[in-house]
SESEFI-604914 format. One record per residue (C-alpha): y, x, z. Coordinates in steps of 0.5 Angstrom, whole numbers, plus 500, padded with zeros to 3 digits. Example, Ala and Ser with C-alpha at 12.3 -4.5 7.8 and 13.67 -1.06 7.14 Angstrom:
2
491525516
498527514
***
This chain:
954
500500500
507502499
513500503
518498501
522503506
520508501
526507497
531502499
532497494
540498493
540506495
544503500
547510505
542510510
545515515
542521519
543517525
540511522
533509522
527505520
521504523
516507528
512506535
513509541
511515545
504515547
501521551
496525548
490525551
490517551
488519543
481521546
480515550
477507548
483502549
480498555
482491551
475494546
471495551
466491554
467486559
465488566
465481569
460475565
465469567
471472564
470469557
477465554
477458552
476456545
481450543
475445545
476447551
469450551
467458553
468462547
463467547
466473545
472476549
475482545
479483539
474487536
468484532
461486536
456489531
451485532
451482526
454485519
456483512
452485506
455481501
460474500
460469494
466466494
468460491
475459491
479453488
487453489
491447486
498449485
501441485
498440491
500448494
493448498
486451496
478448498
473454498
466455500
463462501
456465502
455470506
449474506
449478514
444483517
442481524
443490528
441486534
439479538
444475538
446467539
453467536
456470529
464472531
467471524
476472523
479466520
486464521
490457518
484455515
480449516
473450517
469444514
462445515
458451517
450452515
445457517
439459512
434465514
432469508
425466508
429459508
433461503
427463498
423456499
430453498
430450504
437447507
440451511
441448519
448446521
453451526
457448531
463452530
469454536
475457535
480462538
486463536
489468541
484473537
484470530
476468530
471463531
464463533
458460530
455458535
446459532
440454534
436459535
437467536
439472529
432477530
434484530
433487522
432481518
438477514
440470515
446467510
451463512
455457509
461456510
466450506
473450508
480449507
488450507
494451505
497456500
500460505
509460505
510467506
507474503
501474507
494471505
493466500
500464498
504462493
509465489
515463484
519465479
524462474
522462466
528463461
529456460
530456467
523452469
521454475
513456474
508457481
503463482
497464487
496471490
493474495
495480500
490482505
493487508
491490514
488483518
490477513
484476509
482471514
488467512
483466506
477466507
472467515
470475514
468480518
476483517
475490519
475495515
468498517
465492515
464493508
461488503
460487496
463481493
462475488
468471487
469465483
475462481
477455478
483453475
486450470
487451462
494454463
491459467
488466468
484468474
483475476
480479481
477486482
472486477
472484470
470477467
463475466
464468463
468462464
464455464
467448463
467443469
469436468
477433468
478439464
477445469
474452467
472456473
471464472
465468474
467475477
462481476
460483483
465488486
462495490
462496496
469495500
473493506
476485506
482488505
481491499
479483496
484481491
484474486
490472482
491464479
498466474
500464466
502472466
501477459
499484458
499490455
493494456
490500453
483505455
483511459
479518456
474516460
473509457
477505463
480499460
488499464
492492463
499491465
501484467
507480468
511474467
511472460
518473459
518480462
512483458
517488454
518491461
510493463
510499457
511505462
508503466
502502462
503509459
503512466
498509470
493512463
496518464
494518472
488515472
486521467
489526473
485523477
479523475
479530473
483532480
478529484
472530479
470523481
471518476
474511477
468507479
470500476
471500467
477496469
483497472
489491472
496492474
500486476
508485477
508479483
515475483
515475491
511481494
513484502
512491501
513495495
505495492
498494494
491498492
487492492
480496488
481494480
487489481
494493485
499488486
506491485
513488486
517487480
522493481
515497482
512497477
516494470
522498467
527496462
530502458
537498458
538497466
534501469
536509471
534515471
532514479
528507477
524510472
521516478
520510483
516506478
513513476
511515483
509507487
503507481
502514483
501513491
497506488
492510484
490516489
489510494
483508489
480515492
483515499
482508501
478504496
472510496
473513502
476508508
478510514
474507520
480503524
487502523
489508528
488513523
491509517
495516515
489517512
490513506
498513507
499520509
493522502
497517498
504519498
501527498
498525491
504523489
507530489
500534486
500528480
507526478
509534479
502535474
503529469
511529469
514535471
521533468
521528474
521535477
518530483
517535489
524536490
524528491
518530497
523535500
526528503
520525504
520530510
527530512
527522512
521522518
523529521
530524523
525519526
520524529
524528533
526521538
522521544
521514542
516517535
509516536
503521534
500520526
494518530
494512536
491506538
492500535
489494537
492487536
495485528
502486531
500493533
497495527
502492522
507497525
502503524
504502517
512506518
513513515
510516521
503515517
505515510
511521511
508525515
502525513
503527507
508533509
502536513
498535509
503539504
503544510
496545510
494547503
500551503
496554508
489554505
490556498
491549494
485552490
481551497
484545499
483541492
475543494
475541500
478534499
473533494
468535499
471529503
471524498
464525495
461526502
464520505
464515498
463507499
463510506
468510512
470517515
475519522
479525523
475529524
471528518
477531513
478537518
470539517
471538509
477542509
475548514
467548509
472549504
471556501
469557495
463563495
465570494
472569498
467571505
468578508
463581513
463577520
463570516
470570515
475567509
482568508
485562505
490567501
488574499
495576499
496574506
499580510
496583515
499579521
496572517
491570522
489566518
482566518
478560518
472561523
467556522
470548523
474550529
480553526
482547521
481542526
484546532
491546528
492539526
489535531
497539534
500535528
496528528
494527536
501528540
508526537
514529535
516535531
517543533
523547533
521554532
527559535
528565531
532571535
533578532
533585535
533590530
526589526
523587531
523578531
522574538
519567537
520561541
517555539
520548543
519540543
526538537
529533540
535530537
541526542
537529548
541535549
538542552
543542558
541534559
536534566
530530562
530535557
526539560
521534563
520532556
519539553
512539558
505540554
507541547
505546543
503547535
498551531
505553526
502556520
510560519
512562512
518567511
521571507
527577506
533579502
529586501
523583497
520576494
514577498
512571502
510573510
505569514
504567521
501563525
504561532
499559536
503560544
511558546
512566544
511571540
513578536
513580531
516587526
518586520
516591514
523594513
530593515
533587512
540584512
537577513
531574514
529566511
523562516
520555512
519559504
520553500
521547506
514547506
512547514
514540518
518544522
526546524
528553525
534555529
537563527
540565534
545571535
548572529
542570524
546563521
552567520
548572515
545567511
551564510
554570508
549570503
549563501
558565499
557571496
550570492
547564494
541565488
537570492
534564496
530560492
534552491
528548496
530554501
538552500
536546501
532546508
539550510
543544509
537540512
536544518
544546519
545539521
540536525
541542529
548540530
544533532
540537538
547540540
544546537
550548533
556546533
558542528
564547524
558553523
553547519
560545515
562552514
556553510
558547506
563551503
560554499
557548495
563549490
559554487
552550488
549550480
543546483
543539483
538537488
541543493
549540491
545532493
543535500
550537502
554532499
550527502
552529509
558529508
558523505
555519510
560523516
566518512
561512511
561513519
568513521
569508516
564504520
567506525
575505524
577512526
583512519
585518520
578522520
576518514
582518510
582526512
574527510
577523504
582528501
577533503
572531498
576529493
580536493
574540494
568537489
574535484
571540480
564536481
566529479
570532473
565535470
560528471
560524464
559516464
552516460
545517461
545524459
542531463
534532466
533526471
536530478
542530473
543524472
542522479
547527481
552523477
550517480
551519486
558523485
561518480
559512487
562517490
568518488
569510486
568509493
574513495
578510490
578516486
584513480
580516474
573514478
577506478
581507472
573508467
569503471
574498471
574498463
567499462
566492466
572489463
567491457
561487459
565481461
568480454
562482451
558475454
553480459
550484452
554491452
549497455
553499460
549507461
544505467
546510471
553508472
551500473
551500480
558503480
561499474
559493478
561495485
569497483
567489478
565486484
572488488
576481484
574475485
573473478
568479477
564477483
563470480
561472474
556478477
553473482
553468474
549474472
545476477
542468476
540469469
538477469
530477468
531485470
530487477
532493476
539490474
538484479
538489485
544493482
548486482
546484488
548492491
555491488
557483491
554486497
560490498
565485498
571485502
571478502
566475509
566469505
563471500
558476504
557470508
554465501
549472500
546470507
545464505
543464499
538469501
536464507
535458501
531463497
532460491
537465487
536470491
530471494
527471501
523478499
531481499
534478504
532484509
535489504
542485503
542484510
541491511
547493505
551489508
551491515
553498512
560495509
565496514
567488513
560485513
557489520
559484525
557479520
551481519
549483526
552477529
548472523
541476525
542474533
544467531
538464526
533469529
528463530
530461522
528469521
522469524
519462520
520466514
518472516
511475521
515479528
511485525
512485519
517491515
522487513
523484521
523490522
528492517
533486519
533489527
534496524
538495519
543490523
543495529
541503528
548505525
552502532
555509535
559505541
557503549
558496547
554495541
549498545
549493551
550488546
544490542
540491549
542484552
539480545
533485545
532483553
532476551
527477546
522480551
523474555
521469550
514474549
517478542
516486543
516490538
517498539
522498534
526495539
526502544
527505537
533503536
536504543
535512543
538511536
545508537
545512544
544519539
549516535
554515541
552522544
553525536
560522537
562525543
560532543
563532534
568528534
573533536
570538532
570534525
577532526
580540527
575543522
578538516
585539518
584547518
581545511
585540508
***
């Protein structure tokens, strides 16, 4: 699955003291340990009630293993008039043990009749005997309570007919809309089951362990074409004009990855070297849209295969574009369902920036068809597992297959966005306990896609990618149709040597080149293992301190820690029982060689080869860790960056920039030496180094324009104008340049728009004043739409008539750059009608509303409103949205993580407070509160200095 998060959908400026989603902290050694709630009840008598009023037989949200699935045959018939759907399923099941009961999960769903046959039953054809049925909700099961025991070793089938609605929001079974060009209002069925919602669907054993083979049959009407998993087999006519499709049975999977689709959509469709058959799927009126996307998954999938040496084990694969989706994309095996704007491409609206984006969403979507699909993680704990592989499988085939998109410069900022997050206290371990729905809907944050994936970069930089690529082969084929844990990935890693690389003593150096303090030698599974469970088991990220004397280097490894500083009395006390394996990188200006070390302990030494003018830790930002140069190190590497900035590599200069600053967070550095660094930047030829910097500077002025403190913004206005003149000058109003060009001009030009540069204003003005009066059908160049349509959206009559536009785009592309620009009005009333229309659902749709509220609450005249809107109408929100669910969680984050005063923090406490009093908790509610007292604490300690350093420089 892709999250949404991953890329917000208007590119709104999303500050470094913002955040989004994650879960708070855990000790450690609770990661060895069975939650209480899945252990088995000590007292007999303690067992909940179901809704009858009778004994529930089964108190834990844990399934029991007595009775496991082998094999659904499901029959599903929804009715898109009536919005509801009837449905019957035979389970075949093994009995492991003695039992009087089957727990199943089901919940909204009517269970019509339940009936149970032994296999020798089933062989004479005799009927099967009735089950009586309880039902508890609290747990989302129901208990089919048998005449006689289940024998342990033999199957039994049980039948199942049932009923419900098609679901209202974007989990389960539900329904979806969207509009044809006629203006005709078209409805689709569509599923999305994970993590715990294919229970909404259908009664399952909806655990991931569970695996299964599934035989779906759909009914539906002429007009429509059904889809699932695997291909069509045949279609048979019913009477009163129905046709009901027959599906080849699916491999071996989890419920979750279950998918069938009822719609009148079109393809395109084109076949692998391999032989697989690709279809992608859309409305009719945006078929033109899906060509890209067919030409990349093609490409990838044949990545894939030879990557993984495992080929796609279905001769299908479908692609489909769902009008209404919560999250970015989903890996159902054989049928990914994808939002819109993830998966269509319309060379006229969409930018340099959309096109990487679809790109990289089918390719984290494929790698999920090995890592997750093929290999399964055990329990939700470990989701990383398929998240954190995914989002790292973009880096190694986007790079391979699209290296124009010059991709991993884009993964640098996967790892700045959680390094952001991961160094509050309140962050969370990759790998924790996750019990209740709730709890494992918050797994799926950037802890487990982001900093799994940067780990994961982390440690084949330390193998070797050659070793690396072998071990994960080794995991995947031994671990196929299968589910694996942690401990799993660390053994096929640590075996990963390849023969002849073992010297005497059974050792494998996992670089040939490595210099001799390396200490990188694998022993056995220890090694690997013994590394990364100080990366997966206990939260937060390092800070490795770097104190130079001569040629000698002392280091000192500590707990990073933003808002929370050294001088603070907690800081200590927070810093208790950290350590990390860092698998150090570093280079010099005397040589282009990459030294290695591993730190293992809070201190260390180590002696440089030769003298050096300056020494760079984290080569290439590939470690998940900070560095801090104490003495006078900062102030060399920055004399090296003014005089030559090209001796260090551009992802270095990068991971300066980046370092600088969070540094200055942690009360570290002061906030002149990180923009004394900046300086230099008028020089910078490389565009994503020159992003990096600006983006800081850029988000200094959002913050005091939140904030109305005038005469900073105004000054820092001046200051940038005047300092990247030279930068914006050079930007042209077209779509020309490699992809990191085109996105520096979209980011420049927004830029200079939003200071009111004159010229800026002047050429945006005139290319809307163009599109107006061409009626919508001039092609404005898409990577100055947004912008053209920001500076139109300031007068009335151009709102009006982009709000006209939007209604009538059959872009999303288009749709989410229109909708950026209305929301940043000046005008309350008019923000006020976005609200509404994103609560009414019908021009603006729901799956939007969370992203609009988080734009306008970023624009100076729309944060009261917005903040004010999500405390009043929260029992409205909630009937759109799961407590859980990420778009909940991103209206809470979006409303509130930008305040920086003492009384927006008791404001949001206060309304928080009166959440947990209703029963409503969530961890990003404590997320949020260390977020605006870091924001407060930032602002204290740097606003003076940001204030005197820009009347120095302006």
């Amino acid at each position: 699955m892709v999250n949404s998060q991953g890329k917000l959908l208007f590119n709104i400026y999303v500050a470094f003291y913002c955040l989004a989603v994650t879960l708070p902290k855990i000790c450690i050694c609770s990661q060895f340990s069975i939650p209480s709630s899945y252990q088995s009840n000590k007292d007999p008598g303690a067992f909940p009630v179901a809704t009858n009023g009778e004994p529930f037989p089964w108190p834990e949200l844990r399934l029991p293993n007595t009775v496991t699935p082998l094999h659904y045959d499901l029959l599903i018939h929804p009715n898109l008039t009536s919005l509801d759907f009837v449905a019957s399923e035979k389970i075949e099941v093994l009995a492991r043990a003695a039992t009087q009961f089957i727990i199943l999960h089901s919940k909204d769903l009517e269970i019509k009749d339940a009936t149970l046959q032994s296999e020798e039953d089933s062989r004479y054809m005799k009927p099967g005997e009735k089950l009586r049925v309880l039902s508890y909700p609290i747990h989302q099961q129901i208990a089919l309570l048998v005449p006689e025991k289940l024998m342990p070793g033999r199957k039994y089938y049980v039948d199942i007919d049932f009923q419900a609605k098609l679901a209202d929001g974007f989990q389960g079974f539900y329904k979806s809309t969207y509009r044809t060009l006629g203006g005709e209002q078209r409805i689709i069925a569509v599923t999305d089951f994970e993590p715990t919602e294919a229970r909404m669907a259908f009664p399952c054993f909806d655990e991931p362990l569970f695996k299964a083979n599934f035989s779906i049959k759909i009914r539906r009407e002429s007009r429509h074409i059904a889809l699932s998993n695997m291909p069509k087999v045949k279609t048979i006519e019913l009477e009163g004009g129905l046709l009901e499709d027959h599906f080849e049975t699916t491999v071996k999977m989890s419920t979750y990855l279950v998918a069938y689709i009822v719609c009148d959509f079109k393809s395109v469709s084109g076949t692998t070297s391999s032989g697989v058959k690709v279809s992608i799927y859309a409305s009719p009126d945006k078929w033109s849209q899906t060509h890209y996307a067919l030409q990349a998954t093609l490409k990838l999938l044949d990545f894939y295969e030879k990557y993984f040496d495992i080929n796609y084990p279905l001769s299908k694969l479908d692609l489909i574009a769902v009008p209404d989706f919560g999250s970015g994309a989903m890996e159902n095996w054989g049928l990914i369902t994808y939002k819109e704007t993830s998966l269509l491409f319309d060379p006229k609206t969409s930018s340099a920036s959309d096109k990487l984006w679809v790109t990289v969403v089918i390719a984290h979507e494929l790698a999920h068809q090995w890592f997750g699909n093929l290999v399964t993680m055990e329990w939700w704990n470990d989701i990383w597992l398929n998240e954190g592989f995914a989002n790292y499988m973009e880096l190694v085939s986007v790079n391979a297959t699209y290296p124009e998109l010059q991709f991993d410069d884009s993964f640098l900022n996967l790892c700045f966005e959680v390094i952001a997050r991961d160094s509050l206290n309140s962050s969370r371990p990759i790998s924790k306990p996750a019990e209740t729905p709730t709890q494992i809907q918050e797994m799926f944050d950037e802890v487990s896609y982001n900093k799994g994936a940067c780990i994961l970069n982390m440690l084949k930089d330390f193998l070797s990618e050659e070793k690396f690529q072998k071990g994960i082969i080794r995991y995947l084929k031994n671990f196929s149709y299968r589910n694996a844990k942690n401990d799993d990935l660390w053994d096929s890693l640590s075996n990963s040597c390849l023969e002849g690389d073992f010297i005497s003593g059974g050792v494998c150096y996992s670089d040939s080149k490595m210099t001799s303090n390396t200490l990188a030698s694998l022993r056995g599974n220890v090694e690997v293992k013994e590394m990364m469970t100080t990366w997966t088991l206990q939260k937060g990220i390092p800070l490795v301190v770097v104190r130079r004397d001569g040629r000698s280097l002392r280091l000192q490894q500590e707990r990073f820690l933003k808002g929370i500083f050294k001088e603070d009395p907690e800081w200590k006390p927070l810093q208790e029982r950290y350590l990390w394996h860092i698998p150090l990188t570093y280079s010099t200006n005397s040589s282009n060689a990459i030294h290695r070390h591993i730190l293992k302990s809070k201190t260390d030494t180590l002696d440089l080869p030769e003298e050096t003018s300056w020494v760079k830790f984290n080569v290439d930002s590939n470690g998940y860790y900070i560095v801090h140069y104490e003495g006078n190190g900062w102030d060399q590497l920055i004399e090296q960056l003014n005089q030559n900035h090209m001796l260090l590599r551009p992802k270095d200069r990068i991971g300066l920039i980046h370092d600088v600053f969070q540094l200055v967070s942690a009360g570290r550095l002061t906030l002149d030496k990180a923009l004394d660094m900046t300086r230099y930047l008028q020089h910078e030829t490389s565009s994503p180094v020159l992003l990096k910097g600006l983006s800081y500077l850029e988000l200094f002025y959002h913050m005091m324009d939140l904030r109305n403190i005038s005469d900073v913004s105004e000054n820092l206005k001046h200051y940038l104008l005047q300092y990247f003149k030279p930068v914006i000058d050079r930007q042209s109003w077209s779509d020309e340049g490699s992809v990191w060009d085109r996105m520096l001009r979209s980011a420049v030009l927004k830029l200079a728009c939003d200071l009111n540069h004159a010229p800026c204003i002047r050429k945006a003005a005139e290319l809307f004043s163009q599109w107006m009066e061409s009626n919508g059908k001039l092609n404005i160049p898409t990577d100055v739409l947004k912008i053209v349509h920001s500076v139109g959206a300031r007068t009335t009559e151009g709102w009006n008539y982009l709000l006209e536009q939007y209604e009538l785009s059959m872009s999303g592309a288009e749709k989410n750059k229109i909708l950026y620009a209305l929301s940043t009005s000046k005008h309350q009333e008019k923000l006020m009608k976005l609200i509404e229309l994103g609560m009414e659902g019908k021009v603006i749709k729901t799956q939007d509303l969370a992203v609009l509220l988080h734009a306008i609450a970023r624009n100076p005249k729309g944060q009261q409103l917005a903040w004010n809107f999500v405390r009043e109408n929260w029992t409205h929100l909630l009937q759109k949205f799961d407590l859980s669910s990420f778009a909940m969680r991103m209206i809470i984050s979006g409303t509130t993580s930008h305040f920086s005063s003492k009384d927006e923090l008791e404001e949001v406490k206060l309304f928080f407070e009166s959440l947990k009093a209703q029963g409503s908790h969530l961890d990003i509610f404590q997320i949020v509160l260390e977020t605006i007292t870091k924001n407060i604490k930032w602002l204290e300690k740097n606003l003076p200095t940001l204030r005197s350093w820009l009347l120095v420089h302006i």
